[in-house]
C-alpha positions as CSV (number, residue, x, y, z in Angstrom):
1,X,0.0,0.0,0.0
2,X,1.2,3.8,-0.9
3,X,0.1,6.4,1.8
4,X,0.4,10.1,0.0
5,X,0.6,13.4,0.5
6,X,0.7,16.7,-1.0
7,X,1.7,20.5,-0.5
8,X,1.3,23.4,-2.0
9,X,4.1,26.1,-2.3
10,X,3.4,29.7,-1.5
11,X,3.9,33.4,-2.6
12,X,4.0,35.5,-0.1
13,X,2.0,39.3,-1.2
14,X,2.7,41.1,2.1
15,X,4.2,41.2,5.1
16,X,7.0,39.0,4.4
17,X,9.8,38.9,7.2
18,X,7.3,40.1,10.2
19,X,6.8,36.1,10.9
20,X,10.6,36.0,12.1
21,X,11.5,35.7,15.5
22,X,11.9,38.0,17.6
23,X,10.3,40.7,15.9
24,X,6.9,38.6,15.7
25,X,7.5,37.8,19.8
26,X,8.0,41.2,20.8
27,X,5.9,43.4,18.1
28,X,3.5,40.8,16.6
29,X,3.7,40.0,13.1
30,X,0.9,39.8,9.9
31,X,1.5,38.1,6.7
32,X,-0.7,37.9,3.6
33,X,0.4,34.8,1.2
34,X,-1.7,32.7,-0.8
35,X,-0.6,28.9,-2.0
36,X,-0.3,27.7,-5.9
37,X,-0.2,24.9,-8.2
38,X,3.1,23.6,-7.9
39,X,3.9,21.4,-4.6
40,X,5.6,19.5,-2.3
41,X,5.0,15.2,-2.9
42,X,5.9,12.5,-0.4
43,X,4.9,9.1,-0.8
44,X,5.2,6.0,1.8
45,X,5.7,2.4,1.1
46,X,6.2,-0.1,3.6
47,X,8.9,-2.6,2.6
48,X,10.0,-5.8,3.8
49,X,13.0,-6.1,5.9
50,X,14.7,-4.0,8.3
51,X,15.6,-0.6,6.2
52,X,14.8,2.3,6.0
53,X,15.2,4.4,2.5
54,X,15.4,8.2,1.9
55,X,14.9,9.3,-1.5
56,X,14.4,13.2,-3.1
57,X,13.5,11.9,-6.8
58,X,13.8,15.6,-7.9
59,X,17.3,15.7,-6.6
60,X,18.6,12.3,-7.2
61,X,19.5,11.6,-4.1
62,X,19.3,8.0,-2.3
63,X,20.2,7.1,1.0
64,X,19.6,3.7,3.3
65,X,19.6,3.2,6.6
66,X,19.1,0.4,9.6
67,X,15.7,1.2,11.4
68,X,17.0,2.8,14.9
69,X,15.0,5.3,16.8
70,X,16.8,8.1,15.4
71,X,18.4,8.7,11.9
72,X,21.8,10.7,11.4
73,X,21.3,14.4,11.0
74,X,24.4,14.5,8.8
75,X,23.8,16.6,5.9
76,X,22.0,14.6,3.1
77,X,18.0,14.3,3.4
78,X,18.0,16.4,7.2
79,X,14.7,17.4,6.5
80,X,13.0,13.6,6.1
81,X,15.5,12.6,9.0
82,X,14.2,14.8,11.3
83,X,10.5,14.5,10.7
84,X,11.2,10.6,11.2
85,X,13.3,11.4,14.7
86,X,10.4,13.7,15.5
87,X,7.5,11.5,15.0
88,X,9.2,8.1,16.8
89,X,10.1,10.2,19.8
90,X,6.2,11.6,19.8
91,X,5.1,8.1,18.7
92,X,7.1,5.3,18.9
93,X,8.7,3.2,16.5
94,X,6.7,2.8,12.9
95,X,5.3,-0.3,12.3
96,X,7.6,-1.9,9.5
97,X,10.2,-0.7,7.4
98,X,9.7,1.8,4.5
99,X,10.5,3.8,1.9
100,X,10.2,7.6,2.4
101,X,10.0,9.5,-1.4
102,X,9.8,13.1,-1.8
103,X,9.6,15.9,-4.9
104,X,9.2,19.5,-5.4
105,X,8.3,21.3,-8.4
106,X,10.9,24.7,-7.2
107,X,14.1,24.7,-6.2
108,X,15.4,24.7,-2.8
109,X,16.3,28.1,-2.2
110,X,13.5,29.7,-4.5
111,X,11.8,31.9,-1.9
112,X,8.3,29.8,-2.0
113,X,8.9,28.3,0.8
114,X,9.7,24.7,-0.3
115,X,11.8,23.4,2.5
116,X,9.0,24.5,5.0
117,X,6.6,23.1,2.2
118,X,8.3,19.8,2.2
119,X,8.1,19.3,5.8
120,X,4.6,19.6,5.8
121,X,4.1,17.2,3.0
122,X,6.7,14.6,5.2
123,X,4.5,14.8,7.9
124,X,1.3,14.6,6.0
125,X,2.5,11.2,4.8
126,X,2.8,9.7,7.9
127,X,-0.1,11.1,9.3
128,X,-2.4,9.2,6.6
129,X,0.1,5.6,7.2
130,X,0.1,6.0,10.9
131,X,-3.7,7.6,11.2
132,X,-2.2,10.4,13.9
133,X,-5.0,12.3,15.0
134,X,-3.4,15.7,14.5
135,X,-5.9,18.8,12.9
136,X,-4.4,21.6,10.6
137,X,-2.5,24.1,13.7
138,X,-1.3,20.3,15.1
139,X,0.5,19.7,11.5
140,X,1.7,23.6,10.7
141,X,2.8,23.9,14.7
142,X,5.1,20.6,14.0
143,X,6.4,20.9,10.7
144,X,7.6,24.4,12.7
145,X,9.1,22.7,15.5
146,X,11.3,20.0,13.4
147,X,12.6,22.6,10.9
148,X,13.1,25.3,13.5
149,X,13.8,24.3,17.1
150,X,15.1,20.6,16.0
151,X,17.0,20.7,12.9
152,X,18.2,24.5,14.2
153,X,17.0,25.9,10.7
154,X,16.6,30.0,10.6
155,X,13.3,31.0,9.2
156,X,10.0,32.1,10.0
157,X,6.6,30.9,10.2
158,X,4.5,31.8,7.6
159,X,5.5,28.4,5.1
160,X,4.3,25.7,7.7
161,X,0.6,27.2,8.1
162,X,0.2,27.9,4.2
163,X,0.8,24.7,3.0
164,X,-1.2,23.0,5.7
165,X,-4.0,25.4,5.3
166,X,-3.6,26.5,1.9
167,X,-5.6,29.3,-0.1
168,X,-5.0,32.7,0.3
169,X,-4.7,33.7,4.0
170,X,-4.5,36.7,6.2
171,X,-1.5,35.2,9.0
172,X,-1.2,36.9,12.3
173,X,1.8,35.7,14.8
174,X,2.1,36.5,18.3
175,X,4.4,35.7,21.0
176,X,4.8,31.8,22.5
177,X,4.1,30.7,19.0
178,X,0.9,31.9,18.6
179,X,-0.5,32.2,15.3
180,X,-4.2,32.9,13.6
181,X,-4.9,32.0,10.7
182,X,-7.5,34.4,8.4
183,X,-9.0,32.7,5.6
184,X,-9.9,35.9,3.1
185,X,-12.9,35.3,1.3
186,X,-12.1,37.0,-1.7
187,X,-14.3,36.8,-4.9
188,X,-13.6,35.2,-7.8
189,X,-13.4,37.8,-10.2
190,X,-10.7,40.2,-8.0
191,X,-8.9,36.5,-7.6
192,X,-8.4,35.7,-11.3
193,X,-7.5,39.3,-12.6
194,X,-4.6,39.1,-9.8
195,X,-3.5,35.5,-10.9
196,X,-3.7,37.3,-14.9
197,X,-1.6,40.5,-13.7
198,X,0.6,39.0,-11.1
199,X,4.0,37.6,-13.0
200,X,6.2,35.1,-11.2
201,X,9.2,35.0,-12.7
202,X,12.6,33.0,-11.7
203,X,15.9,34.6,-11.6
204,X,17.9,31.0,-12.4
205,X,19.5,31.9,-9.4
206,X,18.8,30.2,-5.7
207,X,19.9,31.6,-1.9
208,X,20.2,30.3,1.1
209,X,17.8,32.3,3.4
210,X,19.0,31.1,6.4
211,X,21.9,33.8,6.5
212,X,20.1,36.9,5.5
213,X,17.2,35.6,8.3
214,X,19.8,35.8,10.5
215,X,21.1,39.0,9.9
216,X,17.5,40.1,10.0
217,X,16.7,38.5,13.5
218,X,20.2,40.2,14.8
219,X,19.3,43.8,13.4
220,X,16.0,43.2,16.1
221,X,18.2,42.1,18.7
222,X,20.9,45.2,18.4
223,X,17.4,47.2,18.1
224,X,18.2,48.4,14.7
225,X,16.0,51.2,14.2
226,X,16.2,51.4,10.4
227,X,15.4,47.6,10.2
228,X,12.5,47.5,12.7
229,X,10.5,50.6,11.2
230,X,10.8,48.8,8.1
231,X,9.6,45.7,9.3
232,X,6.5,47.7,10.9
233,X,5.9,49.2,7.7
234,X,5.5,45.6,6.2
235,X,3.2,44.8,8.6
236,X,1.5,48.0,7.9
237,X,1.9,46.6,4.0
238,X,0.1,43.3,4.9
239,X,-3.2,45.1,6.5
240,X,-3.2,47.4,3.1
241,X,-3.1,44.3,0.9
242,X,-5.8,42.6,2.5
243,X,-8.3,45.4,2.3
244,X,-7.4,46.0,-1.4
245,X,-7.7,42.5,-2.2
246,X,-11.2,42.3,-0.1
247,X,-12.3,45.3,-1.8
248,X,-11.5,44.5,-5.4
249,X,-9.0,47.9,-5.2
250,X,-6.9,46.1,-8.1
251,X,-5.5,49.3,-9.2
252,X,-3.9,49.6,-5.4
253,X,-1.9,46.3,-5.8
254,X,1.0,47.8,-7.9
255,X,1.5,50.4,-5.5
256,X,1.9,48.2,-2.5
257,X,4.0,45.8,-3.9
258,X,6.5,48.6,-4.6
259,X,6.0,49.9,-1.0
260,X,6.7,46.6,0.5
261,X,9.8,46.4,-2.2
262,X,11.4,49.2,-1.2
263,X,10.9,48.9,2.9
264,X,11.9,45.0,2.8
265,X,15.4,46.0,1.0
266,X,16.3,47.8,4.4
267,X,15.3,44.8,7.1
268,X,18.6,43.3,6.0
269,X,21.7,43.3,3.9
270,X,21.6,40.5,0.6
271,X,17.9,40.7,0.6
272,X,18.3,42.6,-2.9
273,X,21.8,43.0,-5.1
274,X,22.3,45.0,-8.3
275,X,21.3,42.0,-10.8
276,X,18.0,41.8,-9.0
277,X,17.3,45.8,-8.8
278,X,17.8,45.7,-12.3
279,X,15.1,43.3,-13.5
280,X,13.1,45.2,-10.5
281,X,13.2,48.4,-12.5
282,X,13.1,47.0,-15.7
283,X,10.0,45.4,-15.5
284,X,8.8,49.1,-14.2
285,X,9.9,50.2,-17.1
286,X,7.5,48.1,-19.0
287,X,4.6,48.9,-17.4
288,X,4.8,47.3,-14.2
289,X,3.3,49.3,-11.5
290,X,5.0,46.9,-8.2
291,X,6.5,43.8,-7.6
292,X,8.6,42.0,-4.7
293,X,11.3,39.2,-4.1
294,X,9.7,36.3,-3.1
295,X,11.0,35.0,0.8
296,X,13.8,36.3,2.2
297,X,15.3,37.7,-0.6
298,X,18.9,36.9,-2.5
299,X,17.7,35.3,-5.5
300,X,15.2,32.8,-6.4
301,X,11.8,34.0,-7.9
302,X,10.3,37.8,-8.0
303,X,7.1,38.6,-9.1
304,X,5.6,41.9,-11.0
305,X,2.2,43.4,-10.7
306,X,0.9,44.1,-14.7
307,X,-2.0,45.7,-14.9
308,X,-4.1,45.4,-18.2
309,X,-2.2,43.8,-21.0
310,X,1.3,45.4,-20.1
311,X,2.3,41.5,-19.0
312,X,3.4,41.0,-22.4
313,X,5.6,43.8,-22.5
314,X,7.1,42.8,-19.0
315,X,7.7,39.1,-20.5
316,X,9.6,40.7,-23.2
317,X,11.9,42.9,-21.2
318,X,12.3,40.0,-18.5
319,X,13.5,38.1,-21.7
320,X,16.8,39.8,-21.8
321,X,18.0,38.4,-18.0
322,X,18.1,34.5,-18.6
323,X,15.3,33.8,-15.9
324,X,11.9,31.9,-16.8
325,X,8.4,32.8,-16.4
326,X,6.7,30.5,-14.2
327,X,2.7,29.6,-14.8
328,X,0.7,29.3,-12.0
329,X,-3.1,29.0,-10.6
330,X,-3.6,30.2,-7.1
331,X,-5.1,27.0,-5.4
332,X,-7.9,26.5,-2.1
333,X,-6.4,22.9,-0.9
334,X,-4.0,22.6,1.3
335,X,-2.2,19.6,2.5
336,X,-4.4,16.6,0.9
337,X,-3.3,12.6,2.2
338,X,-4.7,9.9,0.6
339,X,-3.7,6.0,0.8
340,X,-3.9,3.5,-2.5
């Protein structure tokens, strides 16, 4: 028997950064993302024998190891390791041996949260084999704890809850872990023009976020004033987009985008570089009214805000830069398990 899950990956359209510790402890934080169509797979299948194999088909990488009550955290597949270490210290010891199979249709490093997206998907696989009776906060608030606190991994929170809940949400985080999770009701016509005039495009380069998240985290600590007003005006940014969106104020999204653009450059250093400024502006040029870097920033996939039919124009001056534009549907499902 196969026991499956999927995950979707996220954009994030405001507030992106305010979910990171400690600003979210000691100032609260509010992100707006919504999940599309490409995901995060894992796939079960209990073997014979007394082995258990790790394998990350869209990386090619293959690993086996004796069942023990904890794998190595050595490097190679960390983030199926830990879920497995996670779950037999919660749970006990699975029930035979298996194989543990994972994909993901971005990059690691892509800003759309597919680490965070992966975990969620791990989990959500053995959830449907070992019928853990864990709801949607249960799944989001682990998949947190294993990446963050257990594997040590810098980042915030916003990833876990969107691929467990999925759809486009309205997050608020508080101190002690607390989040709430605002499902926007948004109608279907505002929804599609954004998914016609919102370009994601991928810079064929990748990051890892960990280090400017840290740098970000320390600017709190030393009380950076620069950083923190910025990181209140992207909370401010997340409120704005939610209203717009609610409203069907289309013509306001190009705007905030470039407000939340040019107030997350200043949380941290490496969250933007000249390459990346460059497409920035000349997809401006071409009749984009806003845009952002997707996740923390470095590299990985921006997207542009085109109203009417300047899209085509932005595709043609994105063109010159040797990225790829990405399609995408926003999707409502969030972390789906099924058995066969």
């Amino acid at each position: 028997m196969l026991f499956r899950s999927k995950a979707p990956l996220r954009i994030g359209l405001a507030g992106g950064g305010t979910d990171v510790s400690p600003y979210c402890d000691l100032y609260g934080g509010a992100i707006l993302n919504a999940t599309i169509s490409l995901y995060a797979y894992a796939t079960i299948e209990p073997i014979e024998g007394t082995e258990i194999i790790l394998e990350a088909m869209d990386r090619g990488e293959y690993f086996r190891y004796p069942m023990a009550t904890s794998l190595p955290i050595d490097g190679r597949l960390d983030l199926a390791s830990g879920v497995y270490n996670s779950l037999v210290k919660l749970y006990g010891p699975m029930p035979a041996a298996f194989r543990l199979s994972s994909f993901v249709d971005a990059p690691a490093g892509s800003g759309l949260g597919t680490s965070s997206t992966l975990v969620v998907a791990l989990v959500g696989a053995f959830v449907e084999w070992l019928r853990l009776p864990l709801g949607e906060y249960d799944i989001a608030q682990l998949a947190y704890q294993i990446e963050r606190e257990d594997l040590h991994m810098a980042g915030g929170r916003q990833d876990q809850y969107a691929a467990t809940f999925g759809g486009v949400n309205f997050m608020e985080f508080f101190s002690e872990g607390r989040v709430i999770v605002n499902p926007l009701r948004i109608k279907p016509q505002y929804l599609y023009e954004l998914e016609n005039n919102l370009l994601l495009y991928f810079t064929a380069t990748s990051r890892k976020s960990a280090d400017i998240i840290e740098v970000q985290a320390r600017n709190v600590v030393q009380k950076n004033e620069k950083s923190i007003e910025a990181m209140h005006q992207l909370k401010e940014q997340a409120r704005r987009m939610k209203e717009a969106l609610l409203r069907g104020k289309l013509n306001e999204i190009g705007d905030i985008l470039d407000f939340g653009f040019r107030y997350k450059k200043q949380m941290a250093e490496g969250i933007s570089n000249e390459r990346m400024d460059r497409i920035y502006e000349t997809a401006l040029q071409a009749g984009a009214t806003g845009g952002k870097i997707s996740g923390a920033g470095g590299g990985g996939f921006m997207m542009f805000y085109c109203p009417g039919n300047t899209r085509y124009a932005v595709q043609d001056a994105l063109s010159n830069f040797g990225g790829e534009l990405r399609p995408y549907q926003f999707t409502e499902q969030g972390l789906f398990t099924w058995s066969v």
